[in-house]
C-alpha positions, 0 to 999 in steps of 0.5 A: 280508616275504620273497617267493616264487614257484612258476612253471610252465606252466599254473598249474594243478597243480604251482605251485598246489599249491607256493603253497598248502604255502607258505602252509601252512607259511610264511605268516608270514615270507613271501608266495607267489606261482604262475603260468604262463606259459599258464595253462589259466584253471583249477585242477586238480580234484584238486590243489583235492581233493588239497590239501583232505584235507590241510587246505587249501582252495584252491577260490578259488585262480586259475590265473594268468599272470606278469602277475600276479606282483611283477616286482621284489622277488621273493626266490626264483623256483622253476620246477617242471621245466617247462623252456624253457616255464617263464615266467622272473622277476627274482629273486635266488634261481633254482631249477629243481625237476625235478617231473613235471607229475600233470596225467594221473596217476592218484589214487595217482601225483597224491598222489606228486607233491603230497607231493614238492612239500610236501617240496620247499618245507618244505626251501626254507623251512628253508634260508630261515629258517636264512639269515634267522637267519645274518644 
């Protein structure tokens, strides 16, 4: 199984978020990973509230560091536009999305963000799935 990986700062919004619309879309061809390279050690309430009106539950999910992460084997690593703060694994596929960190926006700017991710990860997992079947 394929993995991958959403990296940012702390963990706690962007990355998990990212994760939990892989998990949402993806989850049987793939694993997904999040983390930061200073993770705050929680998860942003409303990107737990956010994700949950959509259907996912992500009040169990951690704010992690790349410790955690596979450090071989990683399929993709997407950094979500934290730029030289943003922690940096071996992967073959690298990409950087450039995604504004919703940490202080408000309710309407936070649910922008979160469905420019969703959108964001449904196109990286189409293009994956449509390599796979290349091959």
């Amino acid at each position: 199984m394929k993995t991958i990986v959403f990296l940012c700062v702390e963990n706690s919004c962007r990355s998990q978020m990212a994760e939990a619309f892989g998990k949402m879309i993806g989850a049987d061809r793939y694993q997904f990973f999040s983390a930061g390279s200073k993770p705050s050690g929680k998860v942003n309430p409303k990107a737990i509230k956010f994700m949950s009106d959509i259907g996912y539950d992500m009040s169990d999910h951690q704010s992690k560091g790349i410790d955690s992460l596979p450090q071989e084997g990683v399929t993709a690593m997407v950094s979500m536009g934290c730029g030289d703060a943003c922690p940096q694994i071996p992967a073959l596929i690298r990409l950087e999305w450039e995604i504004p960190d919703p940490k202080y926006m408000d309710d309407e700017g936070f649910k922008k963000v979160r469905e420019e991710i969703g959108l964001h990860v449904e196109k990286l997992i189409k293009q994956m799935d449509n390599d796979d079947s290349k091959n």
